[in-house]
C-alpha positions as CSV (number, residue, x, y, z in Angstrom):
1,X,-30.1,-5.6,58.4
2,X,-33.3,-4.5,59.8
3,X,-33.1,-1.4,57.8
4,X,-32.7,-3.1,54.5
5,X,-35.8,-5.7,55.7
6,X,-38.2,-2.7,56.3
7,X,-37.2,-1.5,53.5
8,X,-37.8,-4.6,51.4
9,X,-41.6,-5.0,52.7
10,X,-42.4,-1.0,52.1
11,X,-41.4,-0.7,49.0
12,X,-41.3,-4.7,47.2
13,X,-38.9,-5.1,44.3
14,X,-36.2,-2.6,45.7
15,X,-32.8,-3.1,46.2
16,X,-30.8,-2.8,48.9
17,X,-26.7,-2.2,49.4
18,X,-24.8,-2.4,52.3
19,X,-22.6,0.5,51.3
20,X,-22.0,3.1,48.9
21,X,-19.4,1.2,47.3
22,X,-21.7,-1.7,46.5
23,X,-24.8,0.8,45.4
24,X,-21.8,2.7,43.0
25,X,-21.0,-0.7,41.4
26,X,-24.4,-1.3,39.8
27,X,-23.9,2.2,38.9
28,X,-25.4,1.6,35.5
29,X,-28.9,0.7,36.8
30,X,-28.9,3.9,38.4
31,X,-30.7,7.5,37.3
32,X,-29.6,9.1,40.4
33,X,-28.5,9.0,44.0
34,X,-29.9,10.9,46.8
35,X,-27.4,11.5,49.6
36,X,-29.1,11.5,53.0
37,X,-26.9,9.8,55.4
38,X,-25.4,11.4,58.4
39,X,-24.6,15.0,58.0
40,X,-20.9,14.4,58.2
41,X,-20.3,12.3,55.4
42,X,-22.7,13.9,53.1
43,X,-18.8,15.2,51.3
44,X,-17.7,11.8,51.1
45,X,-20.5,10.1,49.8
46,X,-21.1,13.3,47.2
47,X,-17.7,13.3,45.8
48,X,-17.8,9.0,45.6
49,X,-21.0,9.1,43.4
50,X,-20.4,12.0,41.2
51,X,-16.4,10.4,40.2
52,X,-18.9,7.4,39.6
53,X,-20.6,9.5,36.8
54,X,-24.0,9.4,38.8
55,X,-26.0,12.5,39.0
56,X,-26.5,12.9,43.0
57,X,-28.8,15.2,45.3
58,X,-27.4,15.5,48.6
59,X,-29.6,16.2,51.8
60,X,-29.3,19.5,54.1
61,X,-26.6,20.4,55.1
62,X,-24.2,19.9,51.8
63,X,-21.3,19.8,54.0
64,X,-20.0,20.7,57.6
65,X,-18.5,24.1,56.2
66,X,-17.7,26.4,53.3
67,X,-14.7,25.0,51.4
68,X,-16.2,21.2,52.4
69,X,-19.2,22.9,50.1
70,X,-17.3,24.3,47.6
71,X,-15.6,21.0,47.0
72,X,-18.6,19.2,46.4
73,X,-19.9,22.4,43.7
């Protein structure tokens, strides 16, 4: 909750989900989804968004190892 309240008074107007499930659900508002949360879910959270149909960047590292990496490709 804190996050999501700084986040509201840096940047007015945006909006704010308290998972990935409920930011993949307005899926249609979306251009694209940048994946920087903790290094070991960056396969999870990839995978979710692009079987959502959502073009997605994720942050360094892609994934933990090699075929984690070549899942997400």
């Amino acid at each position: 909750p804190e996050r999501g309240a700084r986040a509201r008074a840096d940047w007015p107007g945006v909006r704010v989900h308290e998972d990935l499930e409920g930011l993949l659900a307005a899926r249609d508002a979306l251009d694209v989804v940048v994946v920087a949360s903790p290094s070991g879910l960056h396969v999870d959270h990839a995978l979710a968004v692009v079987a959502a149909g959502v073009p997605v960047v994720v942050d360094k590292p892609l994934a933990l190892d090699a075929p984690a990496a070549q899942r997400v490709v």
